[in-house]
Steps between C-alpha positions, in 0.01 A plus 500: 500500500477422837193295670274700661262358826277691696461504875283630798783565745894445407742504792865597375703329747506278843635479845250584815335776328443313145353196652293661724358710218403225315364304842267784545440555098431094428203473778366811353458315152753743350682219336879626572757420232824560737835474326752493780774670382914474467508398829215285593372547856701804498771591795350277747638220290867599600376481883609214695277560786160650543399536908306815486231421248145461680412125521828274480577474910801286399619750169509381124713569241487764238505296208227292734272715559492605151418204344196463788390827411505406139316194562233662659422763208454182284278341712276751468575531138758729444721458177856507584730539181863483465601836320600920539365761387688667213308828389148685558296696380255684742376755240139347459222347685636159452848446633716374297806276636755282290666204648818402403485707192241223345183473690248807488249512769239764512333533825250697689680554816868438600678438841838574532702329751857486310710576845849665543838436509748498745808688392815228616840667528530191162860352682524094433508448890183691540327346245595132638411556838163632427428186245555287804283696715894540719461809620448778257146694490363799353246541802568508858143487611460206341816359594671679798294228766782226348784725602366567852803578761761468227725700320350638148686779249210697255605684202269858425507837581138618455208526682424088439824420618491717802147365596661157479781512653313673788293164470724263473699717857178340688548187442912453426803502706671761286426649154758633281345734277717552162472822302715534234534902453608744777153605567142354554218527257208461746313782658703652780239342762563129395889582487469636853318194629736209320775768654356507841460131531779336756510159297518629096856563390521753227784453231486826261725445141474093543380243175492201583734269292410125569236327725694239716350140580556118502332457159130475696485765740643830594760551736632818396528842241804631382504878407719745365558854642514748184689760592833289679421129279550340840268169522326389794329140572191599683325151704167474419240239473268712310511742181230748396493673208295813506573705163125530345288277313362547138166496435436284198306779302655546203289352249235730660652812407294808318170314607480528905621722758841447701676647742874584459632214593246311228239350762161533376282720673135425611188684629488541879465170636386322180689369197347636269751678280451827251390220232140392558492128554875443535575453907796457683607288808828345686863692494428625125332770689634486849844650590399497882411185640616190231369235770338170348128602711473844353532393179283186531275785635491737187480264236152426724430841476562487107308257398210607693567868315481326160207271601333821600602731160401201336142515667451861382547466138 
């Protein structure tokens, strides 16, 4: 039988938005009990450089800024537990979560703030490069300033990849966009304006087969037409991979609403979700914007919705 502890306010992971929940949620004498997840600090911890984050003139790390933002929830209070989240049960009034399949907490709200995944192509060169922070990145807004008047190659052919590449064409000498069927999967108007932009190159049927480099940077992407074999070296300093990211949901499953795609879905510009007194903030529940500040800025906005349903009962 497992233990069982009861809480005012769990958080189920960390990054920006978890922190920030339990900031907000320690000054309000919630008590927080934050357990930060698989991935502690989530995706920002796999950033080598943060420069467009409010407040650090000179940029900070990922893994950096996490641990300040950490620090500061346990100033005020905050308790910050190594663990994940292994099942729920939303059925009741008290929430029920299970932590590593041994620890039972029951609490009276929850905040969840358990991020998504970028999808990687999973090739060896890929995943070196992005452990050194070399040139591989699964978000051109947050990244595309490094690459400015160079030469960058992303991989994507939906409406994400379109929108980036069209980003990344502001701010890079060429980009070589890589789609690896014959057509697009984007809406027609973001095809026509990665199409109708002088400094994106468009290869249709193209994987790409290797990520080229000195062992510490990029200098290169090697890809592979499908239809004729032929291989090409493409020079690039830069690689972006833009195939989707996966919400990390799945333990929440039969309890709260998602979308297709398995991002939860809150009320208008809240997080509350369909449960009463579970909330959601961060990329778990946006597919739009994934930036550091907006999802500092709704776990703010979740802990003051579970301070306030906390309030009315």
């Amino acid at each position: 039988m497992s233990d069982i502890e009861r809480v005012k306010c769990l958080i189920i992971g960390s990054g920006p938005a978890g922190y920030t929940a339990a900031i907000y949620a320690a000054r309000a004498n919630m008590n927080p009990v934050l357990y930060q997840g698989m991935q502690p600090g989530g995706q920002l911890t796999t950033t080598n450089e943060v420069e467009n984050f409010p407040g650090y003139p000179d940029g900070v790390t990922g893994p950096e800024m996490m641990m300040q933002l950490q620090a500061q929830a346990q100033r005020f209070g905050a308790d910050i537990r190594d663990g994940w989240a292994t099942k729920v049960d939303f059925s009741e009034d008290v929430k029920k979560v299970w932590i590593n399949d041994s620890i039972e907490i029951h609490a009276d709200t929850v905040i969840i703030s358990t991020g998504a995944t970028a999808k990687y192509l999973g090739l060896p060169s890929e995943q070196h490069y992005l452990s050194l922070g070399g040139g591989v990145s699964a978000c051109a807004v947050c990244d595309g300033f490094f690459y400015r008047n160079q030469e960058v190659v992303i991989v994507g052919a939906g409406d994400s990849a379109c929108e980036e590449a069209h980003y990344l064409s502001q701010l890079c000498k060429k980009v070589t966009m890589l789609v690896r069927s014959e057509k697009f999967r984007a809406s027609r108007i973001m095809e026509d304006r990665v199409r109708n932009t002088a400094n994106i190159e468009i290869l249709l049927d193209t994987v790409t087969e290797e990520i080229l480099g000195d062992g510490n940077v990029v200098t290169g992407v090697r890809v592979k037409n499908n239809k004729t074999g032929e291989l090409t070296d493409i020079p690039a300093t830069g690689f972006f991979v833009a195939i989707g990211h996966k919400p990390n949901t799945d333990i929440f499953k039969g309890f709260l609403d998602m979308d297709e795609t398995g991002y939860l879905i809150t009320k208008g510009k809240t997080s509350k979700t369909n449960i009463a007194g579970v909330f959601a903030c961060g990329d778990v529940q946006d597919k739009d914007y994934r930036q550091a500040i907006t999802a500092a800025g709704s776990g703010c906005i979740a802990a003051l919705d579970a301070e306030r349903y906390l309030a009315s009962k």
